[in-house]
C-alpha positions as CSV (number, residue, x, y, z in Angstrom):
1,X,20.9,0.4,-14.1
2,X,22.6,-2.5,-12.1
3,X,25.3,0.0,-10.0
4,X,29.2,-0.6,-11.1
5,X,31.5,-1.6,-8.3
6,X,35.4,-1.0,-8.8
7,X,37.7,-4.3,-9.3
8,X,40.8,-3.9,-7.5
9,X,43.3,-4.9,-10.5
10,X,46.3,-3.4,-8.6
11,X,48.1,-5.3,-6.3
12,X,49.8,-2.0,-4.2
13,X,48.0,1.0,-3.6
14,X,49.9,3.8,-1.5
15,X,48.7,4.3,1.9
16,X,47.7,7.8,1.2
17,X,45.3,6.5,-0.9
18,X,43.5,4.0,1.6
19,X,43.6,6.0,4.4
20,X,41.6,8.5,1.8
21,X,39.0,5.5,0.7
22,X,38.4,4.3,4.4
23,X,37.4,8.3,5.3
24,X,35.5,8.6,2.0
25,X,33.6,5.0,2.8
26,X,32.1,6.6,6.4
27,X,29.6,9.0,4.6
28,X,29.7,6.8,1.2
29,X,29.8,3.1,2.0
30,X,27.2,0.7,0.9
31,X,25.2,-0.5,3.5
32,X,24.8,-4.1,4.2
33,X,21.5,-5.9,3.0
34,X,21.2,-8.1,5.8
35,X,19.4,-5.3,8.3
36,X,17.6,-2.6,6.1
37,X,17.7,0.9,7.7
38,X,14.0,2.4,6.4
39,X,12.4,5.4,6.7
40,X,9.0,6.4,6.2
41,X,6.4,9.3,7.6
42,X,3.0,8.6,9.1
43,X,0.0,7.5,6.4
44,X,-2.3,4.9,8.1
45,X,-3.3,2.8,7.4
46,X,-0.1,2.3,5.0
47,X,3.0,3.2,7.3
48,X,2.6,4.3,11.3
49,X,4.4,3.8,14.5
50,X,4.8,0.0,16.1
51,X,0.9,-1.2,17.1
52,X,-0.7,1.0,15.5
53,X,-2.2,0.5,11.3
54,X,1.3,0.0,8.9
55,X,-0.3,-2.6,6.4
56,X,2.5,-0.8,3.9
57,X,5.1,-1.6,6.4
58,X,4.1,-4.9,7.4
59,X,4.1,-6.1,4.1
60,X,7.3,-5.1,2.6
61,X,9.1,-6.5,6.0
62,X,7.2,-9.9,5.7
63,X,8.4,-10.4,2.1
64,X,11.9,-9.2,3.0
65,X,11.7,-11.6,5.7
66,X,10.9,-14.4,3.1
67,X,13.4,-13.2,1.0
68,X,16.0,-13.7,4.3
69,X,16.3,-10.4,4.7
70,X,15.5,-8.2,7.8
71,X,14.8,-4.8,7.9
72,X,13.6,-1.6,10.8
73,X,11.4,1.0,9.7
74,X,11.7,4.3,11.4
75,X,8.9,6.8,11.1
76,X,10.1,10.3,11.0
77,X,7.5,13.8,10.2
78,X,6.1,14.8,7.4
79,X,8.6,16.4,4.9
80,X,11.7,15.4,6.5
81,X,12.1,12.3,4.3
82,X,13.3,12.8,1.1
83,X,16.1,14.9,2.9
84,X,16.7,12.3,5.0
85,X,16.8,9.2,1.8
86,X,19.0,12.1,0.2
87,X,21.7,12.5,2.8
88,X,21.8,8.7,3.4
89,X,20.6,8.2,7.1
90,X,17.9,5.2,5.8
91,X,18.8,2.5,3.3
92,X,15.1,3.1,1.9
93,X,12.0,3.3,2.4
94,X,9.1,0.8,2.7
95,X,6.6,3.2,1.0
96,X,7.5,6.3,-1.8
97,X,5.6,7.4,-4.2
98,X,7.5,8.3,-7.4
99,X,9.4,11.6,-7.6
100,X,11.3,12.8,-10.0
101,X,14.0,14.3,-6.9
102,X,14.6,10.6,-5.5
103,X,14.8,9.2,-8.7
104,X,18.3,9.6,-8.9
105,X,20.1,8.0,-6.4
106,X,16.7,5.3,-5.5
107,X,15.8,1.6,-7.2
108,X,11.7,1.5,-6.9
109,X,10.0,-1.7,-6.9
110,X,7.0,-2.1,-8.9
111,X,4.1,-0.5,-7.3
112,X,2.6,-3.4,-5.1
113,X,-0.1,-0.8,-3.7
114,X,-2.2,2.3,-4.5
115,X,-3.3,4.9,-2.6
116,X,-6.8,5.8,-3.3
117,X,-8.9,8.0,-1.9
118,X,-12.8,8.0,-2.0
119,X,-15.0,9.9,-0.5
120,X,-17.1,8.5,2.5
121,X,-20.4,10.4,3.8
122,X,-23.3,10.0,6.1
123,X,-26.3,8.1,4.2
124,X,-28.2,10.3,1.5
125,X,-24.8,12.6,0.7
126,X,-23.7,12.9,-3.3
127,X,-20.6,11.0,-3.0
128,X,-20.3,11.3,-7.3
129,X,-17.9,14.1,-7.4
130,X,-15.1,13.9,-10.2
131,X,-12.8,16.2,-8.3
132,X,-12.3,18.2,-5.7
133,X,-13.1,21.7,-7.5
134,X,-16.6,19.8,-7.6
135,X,-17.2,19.7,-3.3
136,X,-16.6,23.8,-3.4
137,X,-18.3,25.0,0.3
138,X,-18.1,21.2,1.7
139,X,-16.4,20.6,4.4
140,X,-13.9,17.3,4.3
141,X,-12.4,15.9,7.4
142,X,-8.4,14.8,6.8
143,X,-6.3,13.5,9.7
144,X,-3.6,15.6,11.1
145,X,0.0,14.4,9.6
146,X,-0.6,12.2,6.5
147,X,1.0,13.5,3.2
148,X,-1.7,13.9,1.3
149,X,0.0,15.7,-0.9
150,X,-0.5,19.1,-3.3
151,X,-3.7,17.7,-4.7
152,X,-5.7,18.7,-2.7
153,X,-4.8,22.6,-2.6
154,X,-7.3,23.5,-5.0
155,X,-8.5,26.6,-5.9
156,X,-12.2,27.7,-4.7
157,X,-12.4,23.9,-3.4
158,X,-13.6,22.2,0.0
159,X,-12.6,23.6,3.5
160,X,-10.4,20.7,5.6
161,X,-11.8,19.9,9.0
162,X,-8.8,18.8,11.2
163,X,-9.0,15.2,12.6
164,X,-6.5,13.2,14.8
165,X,-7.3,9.6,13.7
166,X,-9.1,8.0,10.8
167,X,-11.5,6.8,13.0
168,X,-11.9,10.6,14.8
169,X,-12.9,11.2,10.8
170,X,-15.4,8.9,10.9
171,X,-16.6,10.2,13.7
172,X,-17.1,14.0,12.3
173,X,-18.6,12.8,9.4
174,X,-20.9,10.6,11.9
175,X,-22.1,13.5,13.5
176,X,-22.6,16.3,11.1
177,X,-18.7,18.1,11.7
178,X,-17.8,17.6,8.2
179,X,-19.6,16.8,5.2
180,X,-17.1,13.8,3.9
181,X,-14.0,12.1,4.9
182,X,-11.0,11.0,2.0
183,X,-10.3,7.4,3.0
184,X,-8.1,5.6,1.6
185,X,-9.9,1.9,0.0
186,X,-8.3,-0.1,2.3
187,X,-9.5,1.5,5.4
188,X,-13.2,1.0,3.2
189,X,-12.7,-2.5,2.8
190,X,-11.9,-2.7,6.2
191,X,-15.2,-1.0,7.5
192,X,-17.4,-3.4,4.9
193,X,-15.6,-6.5,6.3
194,X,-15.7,-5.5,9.9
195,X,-18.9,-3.5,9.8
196,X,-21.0,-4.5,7.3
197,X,-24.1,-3.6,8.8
198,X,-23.5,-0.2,9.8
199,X,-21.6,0.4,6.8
200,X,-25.3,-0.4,4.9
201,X,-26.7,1.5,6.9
202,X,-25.0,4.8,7.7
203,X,-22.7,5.1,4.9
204,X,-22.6,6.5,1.5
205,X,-19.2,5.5,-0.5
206,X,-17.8,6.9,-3.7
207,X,-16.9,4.2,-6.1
208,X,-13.7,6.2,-8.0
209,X,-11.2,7.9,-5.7
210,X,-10.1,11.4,-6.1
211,X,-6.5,10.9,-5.7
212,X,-4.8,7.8,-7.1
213,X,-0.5,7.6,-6.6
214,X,1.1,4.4,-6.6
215,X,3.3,2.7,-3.6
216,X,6.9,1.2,-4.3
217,X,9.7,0.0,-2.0
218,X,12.9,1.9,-2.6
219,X,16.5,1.3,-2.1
220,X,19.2,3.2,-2.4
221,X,21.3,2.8,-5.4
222,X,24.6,2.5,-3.0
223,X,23.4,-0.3,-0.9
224,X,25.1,-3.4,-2.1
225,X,22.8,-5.6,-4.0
226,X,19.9,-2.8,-4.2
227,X,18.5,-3.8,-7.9
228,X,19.3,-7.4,-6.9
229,X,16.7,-6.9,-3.7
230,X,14.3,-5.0,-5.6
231,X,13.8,-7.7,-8.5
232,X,13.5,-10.3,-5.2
233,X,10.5,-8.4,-4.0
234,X,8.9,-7.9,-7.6
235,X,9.1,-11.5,-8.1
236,X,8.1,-12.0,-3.9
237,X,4.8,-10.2,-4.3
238,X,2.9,-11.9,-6.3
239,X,3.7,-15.3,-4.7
240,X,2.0,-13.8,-1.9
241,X,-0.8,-13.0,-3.1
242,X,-1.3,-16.7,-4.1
243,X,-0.6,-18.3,-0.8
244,X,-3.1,-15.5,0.6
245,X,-0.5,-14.1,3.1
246,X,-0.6,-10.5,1.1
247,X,-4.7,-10.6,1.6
248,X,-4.5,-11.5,5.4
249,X,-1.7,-9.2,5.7
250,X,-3.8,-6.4,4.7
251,X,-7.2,-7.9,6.0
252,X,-8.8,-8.2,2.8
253,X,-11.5,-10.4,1.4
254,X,-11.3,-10.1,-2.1
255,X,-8.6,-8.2,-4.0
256,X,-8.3,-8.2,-8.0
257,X,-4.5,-8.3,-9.4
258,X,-2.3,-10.0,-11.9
259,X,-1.3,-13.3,-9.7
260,X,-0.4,-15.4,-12.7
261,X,1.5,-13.1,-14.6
262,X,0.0,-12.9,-17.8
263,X,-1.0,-9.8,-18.4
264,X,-5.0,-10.0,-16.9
265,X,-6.6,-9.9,-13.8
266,X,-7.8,-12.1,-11.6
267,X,-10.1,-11.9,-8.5
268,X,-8.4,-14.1,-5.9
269,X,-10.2,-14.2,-1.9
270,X,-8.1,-14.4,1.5
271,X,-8.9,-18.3,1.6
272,X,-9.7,-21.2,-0.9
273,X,-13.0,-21.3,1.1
274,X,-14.4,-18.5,-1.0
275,X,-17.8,-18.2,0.2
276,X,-21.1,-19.3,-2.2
277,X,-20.6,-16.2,-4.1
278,X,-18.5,-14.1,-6.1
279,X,-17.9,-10.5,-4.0
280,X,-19.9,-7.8,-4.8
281,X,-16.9,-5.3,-4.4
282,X,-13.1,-6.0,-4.1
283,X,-9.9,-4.4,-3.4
284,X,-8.0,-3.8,-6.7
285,X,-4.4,-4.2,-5.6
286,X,-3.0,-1.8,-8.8
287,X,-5.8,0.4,-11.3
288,X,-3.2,3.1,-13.2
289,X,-0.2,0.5,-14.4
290,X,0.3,-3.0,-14.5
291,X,-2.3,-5.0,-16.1
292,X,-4.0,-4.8,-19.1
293,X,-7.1,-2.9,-19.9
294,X,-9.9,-5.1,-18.8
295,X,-11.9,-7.3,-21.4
296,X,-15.6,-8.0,-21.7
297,X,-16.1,-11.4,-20.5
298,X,-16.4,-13.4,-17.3
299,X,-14.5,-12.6,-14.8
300,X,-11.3,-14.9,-13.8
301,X,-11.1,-16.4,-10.3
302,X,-7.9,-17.6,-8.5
303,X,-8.5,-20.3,-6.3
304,X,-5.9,-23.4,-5.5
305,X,-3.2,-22.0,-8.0
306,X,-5.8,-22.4,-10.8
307,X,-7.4,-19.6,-12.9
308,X,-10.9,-20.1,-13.4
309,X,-12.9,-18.6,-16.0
310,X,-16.1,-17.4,-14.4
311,X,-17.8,-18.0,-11.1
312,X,-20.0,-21.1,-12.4
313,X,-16.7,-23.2,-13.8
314,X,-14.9,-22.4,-9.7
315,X,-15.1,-26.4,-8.5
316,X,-18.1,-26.6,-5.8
317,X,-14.9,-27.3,-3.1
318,X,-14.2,-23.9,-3.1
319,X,-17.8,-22.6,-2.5
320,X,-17.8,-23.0,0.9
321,X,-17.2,-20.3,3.7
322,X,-14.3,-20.0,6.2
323,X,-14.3,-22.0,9.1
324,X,-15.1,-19.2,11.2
325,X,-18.6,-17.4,11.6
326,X,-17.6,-14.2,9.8
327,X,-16.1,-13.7,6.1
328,X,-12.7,-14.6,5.5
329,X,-9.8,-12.3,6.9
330,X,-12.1,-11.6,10.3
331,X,-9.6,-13.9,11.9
332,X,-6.9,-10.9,12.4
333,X,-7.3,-8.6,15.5
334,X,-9.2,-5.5,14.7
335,X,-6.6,-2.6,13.9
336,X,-9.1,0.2,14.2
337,X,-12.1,1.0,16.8
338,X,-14.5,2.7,15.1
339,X,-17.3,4.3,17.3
340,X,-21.0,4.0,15.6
C-alpha cells in the first residue's frame, strides 16, 4: 500500500522527455506535506466554517500540528467533495467517512471518531425507537446542509422539519415544531455538561443512535509521504487522549476508548482531578471497530498514565474535582447558545 516512486537510474534523459514530465507534474505532482490542502463540507459540530463548531477539524489540525505538520481546511457544499478529492484540488480531507469511490486513490486513518445520532425530545416522548421506519407520522427536525446521508430516506418513515442551526433544532423540538431532533452524541454531551439542569429537566435522550458511520483523516495516495502521515496520526491520537488534549479539544468529560493499546477499554476524564465519582454516562470515542467486545467486570479507569481496575482501587488523589466550580472541560468557551 506504501505508493512506489520512480528511481532515476539513467544518467541522460532527452529533453523531449522532461519537458513532457514537467507538463505531466502540473495536474499529477505530489503535493508537499508541509501545508495540507483539505477539504471538507459542513457537519457541526464535526467540520464548519472558522468560529463556528469543527471539533473534527480542530482535532485532526492540532495533531498534525504536533506531528510538525500544518494544514488549511476549506469547507465547500454538500456533494461537491468527493469530486473535488477526485480531481485533486485538496490534499485530503480532515473528516470522510469510508466509500468505496475514494477508496482508490485515498489513505484513511483509523476512525478516531463516530458519528452517532440519537434522538433528543421534549420530556415524556418515547425516545426507544430501533429505526427510523419505527417514528412513521413523527416529525424530526434536521439542520439545513449536513450530509446526513441516504439513511434516512426511508420508506413510510418520519417527515423532516427544516432547521438552520443545531440549536434552531433544539429550539423546535422545545416548542412543539417537531417531535425529535437527530443529534449527533457530542453535541449531547455538550448539552449534559453545559446544561445539566435543563437537560434533567426538559429532555428525553435515546441511549443507542440510529445512524452510526465512522470518521477518518484521508490523504491522497499522491501526496508524498501520505501512508507515512497517516500511521503518524494513528499513533498521534491516542497520545492525546492521555494527556487530555483530545477530551478538551472536544469539550468532553468522560470518554471510553482504547488509550493503552491493548485491546480493552478504558474510561479516561478531561483531568486527573476526576471528580468523587465514576460518570454516569460517557462519550465512547469508537462503538462499531476497534476494541474488543466488552467483558463483564469492573470497569477500567485511566488516570495519571495508569489503568485502574475499578472505581474503588483509583488512588483517593484523583477523587477530587477540577479547580473550577463546574465539572471538568467547562473551562473552554461555550461553542453553542442554546435558548431554554
Amino acid at each position: 500500500m506504501r505508493p512506489r516512486f520512480a528511481v532515476p537510474f539513467l544518467a541522460v534523459v532527452a529533453t523531449g522527455l522532461l519537458a513532457t514530465g514537467a507538463a505531466a507534474q502540473s495536474t499529477q505532482a505530489p503535493s508537499k506535506p508541509a501545508n495540507l490542502h483539505l477539504g471538507s463540507t459542513p457537519w457541526s459540530p464535526f467540520t464548519n466554517d472558522p468560529g463556528k463548531p469543527r471539533y473534527a477539524i480542530d482535532l485532526v489540525e492540532a495533531a498534525l500540528k504536533r506531528m510538525n505538520l500544518t494544514a488549511e481546511t476549506a469547507v465547500v457544499p454538500e456533494g461537491t467533495l468527493t469530486g473535488a478529492l477526485m480531481e485533486g484540488r485538496f490534499d485530503g480531507s480532515p473528516a470522510l467517512w469510508r466509500d468505496p469511490e475514494r477508496e482508490a486513490k485515498l489513505v484513511y486513518s483509523k476512525p478516531y471518531l463516530e458519528n452517532r445520532l440519537v434522538l433528543v425530545a421534549r420530556k415524556g416522548y418515547d425516545v426507544s425507537a430501533p429505526a427510523l421506519p419505527a417514528l412513521a407520522g413523527k416529525r424530526i427536525a434536521l439542520v439545513d446542509g449536513y450530509a446526513y446521508g441516504d439513511a434516512l430516506q426511508v420508506p413510510k418513515g418520519p417527515t423532516y422539519v427544516s432547521a438552520s442551526s443545531v440549536e434552531e433544532s433544539l429550539e423546535k423540538v422545545l416548542a412543539g415544531a417537531a417531535d425529535y431532533v437527530l443529534m449527533d452524541e457530542l453535541v449531547v454531551q455538550y448539552l449534559l455538561m453545559n446544561y445539566p439542569n435543563e437537560v434533567k429537566t426538559r429532555l428525553a435522550i435515546g441511549t443507542e443512535p440510529l445512524l452510526v458511520r465512522t470518521l477518518h483523516f484521508a490523504l491522497r495516495r499522491n501526496v508524498i509521504g501520505a501512508e507515512s502521515i497517516i500511521a503518524r496520526f494513528d499513533a498521534e491520537i491516542p497520545k492525546m487522549m492521555a494527556d487530555h488534549s483530545y477530551q478538551l479539544l472536544l469539550k468532553l468529560g468522560w470518554m471510553e476508548a482504547d488509550v493503552d493499546g491493548d485491546g480493552r477499554t478504558e474510561l479516561v476524564p478531561a483531568s486527573d482531578q476526576a471528580g468523587n465519582a465514576p460518570p454516569v454516562r460517557r462519550y465512547e470515542v469508537v462503538t462499531v471497530t476497534g476494541a474488543k467486545p466488552k467483558e463483564p467486570g469492573p470497569k477500567r479507569f485511566y488516570l495519571g498514565g495508569q489503568v485502574y481496575e475499578g472505581w474503588t482501587n483509583v488512588p483517593e488523589k484523583y477523587k477530587v474535582m477540577d479547580s473550577l466550580k463546574t465539572p471538568q472541560g467547562s473551562q473552554i468557551v461555550p461553542v453553542f447558545s442554546f435558548k431554554w
